[in-house]
Kinemage of the C-alpha trace (Angstrom):
@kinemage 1
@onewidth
@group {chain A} dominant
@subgroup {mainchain}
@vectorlist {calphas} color= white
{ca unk a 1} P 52.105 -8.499 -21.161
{ca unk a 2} L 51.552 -6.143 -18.063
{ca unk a 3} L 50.193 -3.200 -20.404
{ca unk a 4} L 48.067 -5.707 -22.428
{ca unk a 5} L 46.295 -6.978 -18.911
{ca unk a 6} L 45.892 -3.290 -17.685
{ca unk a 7} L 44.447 -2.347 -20.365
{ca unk a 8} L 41.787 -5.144 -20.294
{ca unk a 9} L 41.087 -4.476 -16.676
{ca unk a 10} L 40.408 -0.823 -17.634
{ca unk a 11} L 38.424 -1.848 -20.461
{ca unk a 12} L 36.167 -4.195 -18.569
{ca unk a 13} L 35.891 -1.823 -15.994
{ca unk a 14} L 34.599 1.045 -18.211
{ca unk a 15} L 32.573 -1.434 -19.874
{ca unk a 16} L 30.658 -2.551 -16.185
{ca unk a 17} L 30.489 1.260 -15.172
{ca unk a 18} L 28.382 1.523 -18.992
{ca unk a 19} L 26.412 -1.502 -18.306
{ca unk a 20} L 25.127 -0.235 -14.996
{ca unk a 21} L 24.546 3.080 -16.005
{ca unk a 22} L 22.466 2.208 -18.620
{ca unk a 23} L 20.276 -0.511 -17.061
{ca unk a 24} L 19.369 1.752 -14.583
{ca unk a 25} L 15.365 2.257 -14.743
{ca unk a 26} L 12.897 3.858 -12.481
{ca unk a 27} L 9.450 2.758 -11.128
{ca unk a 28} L 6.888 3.157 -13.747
{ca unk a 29} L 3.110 3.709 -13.119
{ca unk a 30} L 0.220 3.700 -14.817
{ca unk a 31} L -3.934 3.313 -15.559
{ca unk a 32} L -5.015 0.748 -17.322
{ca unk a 33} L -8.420 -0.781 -18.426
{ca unk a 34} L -7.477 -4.237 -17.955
{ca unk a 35} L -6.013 -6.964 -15.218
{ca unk a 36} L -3.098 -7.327 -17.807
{ca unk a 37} L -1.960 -3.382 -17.930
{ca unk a 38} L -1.893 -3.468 -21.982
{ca unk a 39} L -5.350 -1.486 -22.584
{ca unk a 40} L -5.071 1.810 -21.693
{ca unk a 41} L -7.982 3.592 -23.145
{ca unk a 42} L -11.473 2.793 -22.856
{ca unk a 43} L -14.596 3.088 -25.000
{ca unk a 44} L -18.305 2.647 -24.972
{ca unk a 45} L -21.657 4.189 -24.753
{ca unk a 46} L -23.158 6.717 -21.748
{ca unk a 47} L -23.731 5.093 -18.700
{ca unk a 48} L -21.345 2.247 -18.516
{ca unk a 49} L -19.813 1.118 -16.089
{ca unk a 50} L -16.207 -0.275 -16.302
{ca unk a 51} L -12.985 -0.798 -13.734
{ca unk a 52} L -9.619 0.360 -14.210
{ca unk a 53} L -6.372 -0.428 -12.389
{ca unk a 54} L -3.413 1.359 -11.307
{ca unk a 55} L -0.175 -0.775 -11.955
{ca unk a 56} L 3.100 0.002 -11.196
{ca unk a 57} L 6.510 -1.236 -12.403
{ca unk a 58} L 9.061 -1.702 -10.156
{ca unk a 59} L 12.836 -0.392 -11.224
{ca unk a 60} L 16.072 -1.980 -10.606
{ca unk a 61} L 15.348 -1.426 -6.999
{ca unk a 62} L 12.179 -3.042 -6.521
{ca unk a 63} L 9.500 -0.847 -4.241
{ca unk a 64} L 7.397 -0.543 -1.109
{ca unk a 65} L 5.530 2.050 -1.273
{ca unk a 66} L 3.712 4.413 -4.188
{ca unk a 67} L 2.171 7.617 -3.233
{ca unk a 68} L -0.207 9.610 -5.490
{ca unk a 69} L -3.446 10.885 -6.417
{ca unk a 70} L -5.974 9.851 -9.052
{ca unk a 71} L -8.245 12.618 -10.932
{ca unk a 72} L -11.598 11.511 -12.634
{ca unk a 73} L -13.040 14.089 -14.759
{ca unk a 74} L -16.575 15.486 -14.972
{ca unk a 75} L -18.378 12.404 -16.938
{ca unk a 76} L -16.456 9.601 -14.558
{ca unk a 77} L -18.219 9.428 -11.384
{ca unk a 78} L -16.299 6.658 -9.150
{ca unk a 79} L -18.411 4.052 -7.687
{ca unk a 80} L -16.106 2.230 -5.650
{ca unk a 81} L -12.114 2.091 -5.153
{ca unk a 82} L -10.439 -1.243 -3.719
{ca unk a 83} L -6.893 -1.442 -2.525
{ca unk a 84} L -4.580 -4.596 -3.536
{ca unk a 85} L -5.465 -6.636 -0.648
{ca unk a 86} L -1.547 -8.010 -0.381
{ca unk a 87} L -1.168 -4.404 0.782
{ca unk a 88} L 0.270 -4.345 4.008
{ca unk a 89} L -0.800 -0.608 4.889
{ca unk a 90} L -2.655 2.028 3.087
{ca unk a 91} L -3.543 5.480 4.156
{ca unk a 92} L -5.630 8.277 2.364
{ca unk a 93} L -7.783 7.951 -0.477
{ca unk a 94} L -6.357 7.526 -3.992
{ca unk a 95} L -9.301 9.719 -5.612
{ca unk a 96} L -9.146 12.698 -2.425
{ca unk a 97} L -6.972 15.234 -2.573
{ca unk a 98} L -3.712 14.964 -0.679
{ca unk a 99} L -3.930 11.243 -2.411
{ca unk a 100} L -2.818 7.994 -0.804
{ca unk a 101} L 0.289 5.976 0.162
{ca unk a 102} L -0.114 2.212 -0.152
{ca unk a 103} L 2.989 -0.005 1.161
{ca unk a 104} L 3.246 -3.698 0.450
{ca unk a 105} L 4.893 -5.844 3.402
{ca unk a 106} L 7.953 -6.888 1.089
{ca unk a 107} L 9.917 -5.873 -1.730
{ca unk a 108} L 8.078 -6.113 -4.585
{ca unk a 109} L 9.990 -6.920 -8.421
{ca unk a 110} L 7.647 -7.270 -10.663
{ca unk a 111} L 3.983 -5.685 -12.139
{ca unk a 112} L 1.600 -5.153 -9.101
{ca unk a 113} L -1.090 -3.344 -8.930
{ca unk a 114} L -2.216 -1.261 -6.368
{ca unk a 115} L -6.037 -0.090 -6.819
{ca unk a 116} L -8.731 -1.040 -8.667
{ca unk a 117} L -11.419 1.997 -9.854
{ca unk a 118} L -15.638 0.759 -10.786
{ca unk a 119} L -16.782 3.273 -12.375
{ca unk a 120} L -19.782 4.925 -14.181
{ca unk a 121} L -19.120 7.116 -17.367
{ca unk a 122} L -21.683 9.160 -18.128
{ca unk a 123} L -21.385 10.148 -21.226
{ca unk a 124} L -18.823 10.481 -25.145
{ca unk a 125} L -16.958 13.371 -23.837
{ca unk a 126} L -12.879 12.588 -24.542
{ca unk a 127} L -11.190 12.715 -21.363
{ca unk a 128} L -8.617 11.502 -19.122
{ca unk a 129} L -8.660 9.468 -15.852
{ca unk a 130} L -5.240 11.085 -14.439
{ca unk a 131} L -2.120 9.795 -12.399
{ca unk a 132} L -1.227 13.084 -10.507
{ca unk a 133} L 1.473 14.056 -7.983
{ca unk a 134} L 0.727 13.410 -4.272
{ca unk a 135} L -0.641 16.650 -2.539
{ca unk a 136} L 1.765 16.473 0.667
{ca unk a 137} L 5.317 15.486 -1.686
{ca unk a 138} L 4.989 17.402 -5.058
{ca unk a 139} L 5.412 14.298 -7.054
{ca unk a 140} L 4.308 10.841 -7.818
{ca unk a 141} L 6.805 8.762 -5.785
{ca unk a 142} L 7.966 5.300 -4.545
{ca unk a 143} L 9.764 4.385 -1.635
{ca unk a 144} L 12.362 1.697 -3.137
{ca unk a 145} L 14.026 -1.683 -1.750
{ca unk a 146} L 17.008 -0.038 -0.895
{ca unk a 147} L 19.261 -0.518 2.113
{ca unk a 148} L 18.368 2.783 3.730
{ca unk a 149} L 14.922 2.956 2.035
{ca unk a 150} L 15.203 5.666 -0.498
{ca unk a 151} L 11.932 8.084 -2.341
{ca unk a 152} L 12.416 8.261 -5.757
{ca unk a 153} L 10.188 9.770 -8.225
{ca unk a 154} L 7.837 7.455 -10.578
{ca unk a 155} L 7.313 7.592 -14.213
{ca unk a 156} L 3.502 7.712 -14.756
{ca unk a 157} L 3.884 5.514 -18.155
{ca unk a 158} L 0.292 6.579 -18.825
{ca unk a 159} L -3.310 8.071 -17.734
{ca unk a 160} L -6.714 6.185 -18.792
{ca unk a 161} L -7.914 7.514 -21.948
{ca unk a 162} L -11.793 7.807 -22.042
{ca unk a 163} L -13.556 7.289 -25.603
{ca unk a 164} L -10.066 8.391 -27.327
{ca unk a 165} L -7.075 6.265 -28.301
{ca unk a 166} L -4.098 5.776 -25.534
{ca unk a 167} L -0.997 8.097 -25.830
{ca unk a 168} L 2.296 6.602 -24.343
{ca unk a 169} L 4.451 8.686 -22.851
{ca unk a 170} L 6.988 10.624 -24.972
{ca unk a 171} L 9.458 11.392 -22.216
{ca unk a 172} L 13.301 10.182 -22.475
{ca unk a 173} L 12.393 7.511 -19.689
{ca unk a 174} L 9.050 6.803 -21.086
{ca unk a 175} L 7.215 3.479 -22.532
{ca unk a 176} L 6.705 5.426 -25.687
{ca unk a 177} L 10.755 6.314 -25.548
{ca unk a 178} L 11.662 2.315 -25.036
{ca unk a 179} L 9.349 1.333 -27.741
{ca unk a 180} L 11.249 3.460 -30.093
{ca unk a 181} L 14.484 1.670 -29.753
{ca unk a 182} L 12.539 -1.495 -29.968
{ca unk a 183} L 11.273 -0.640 -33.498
């Protein structure tokens, strides 16, 4: 009887150390051409003008803060850049080299975004608007709800794909990884 209940206690505790490790995630962040960060390419004639967002997906520890830098190439010229105005503190510009570092007042759990982008493309060339790593860190990073406040580095789930179709990320942590064990 003794053996049989230490040897469910062991079970259940290997089975709670494989649970945890497992649903473990990171932040996640991405561009997307829509309010509803599904449409991440974009498509239409020279001299339109269209907005993007930059959303980011909280992990298991929520976040604060996200720190990067956004690259346009040649044919996007950025009219205007707005900051989530539930933003409690933002500093830098996302599209200006070393990038920015927007903080939100609380924890946050769930999709938020944290800039919009109006732009004006100029013309059919395939290109990318780019998630890149924060000049001053090295890497695209959150500061999480933790209890001390930890920096942990974000997955950038995906870049804005201009006239050319979206490719998810094909990392291990990826969207595009996920999606695969969904199918």
């Amino acid at each position: 009887m003794m053996r049989t209940a230490l040897i469910l206690v062991l079970a259940g505790a290997l089975c709670a150390a494989a649970a945890a490790a497992g649903a473990a995630h990171f932040p996640y962040i991405g561009l997307y051409a829509d309010q509803g960060h599904s449409d991440c390419d974009w498509e239409g004639p020279p001299f339109s003008t269209a907005t993007f967002w930059v959303w980011v997906l909280p992990g298991d520890d929520g976040i604060f803060c996200a720190e990067f830098e956004i690259v346009t190439p040649a044919n996007v010229i950025n009219a205007s850049t707005g900051t989530n105005p539930e933003a409690g503190y933002s500093v830098g510009d996302a599209l200006v080299a070393p990038g920015t570092t927007i903080c939100f007042p609380d924890c946050r759990t769930d999709w938020v975004w944290t800039h919009s982008l109006a732009c004006l493309i100029i013309d059919s060339s395939k290109t990318q608007i780019r998630i890149e790593p924060h000049g001053d860190y090295g890497i695209v990073r959150a500061a999480v709800c933790t209890e001390p406040v930890e920096n942990v580095e974000m997955v950038v789930l995906t870049h804005l794909f201009i006239n050319q179709t979206c490719a998810i990320g094909d990392r291990p942590s990826s969207w595009g990884a996920v999606k695969q064990l969904l199918r």
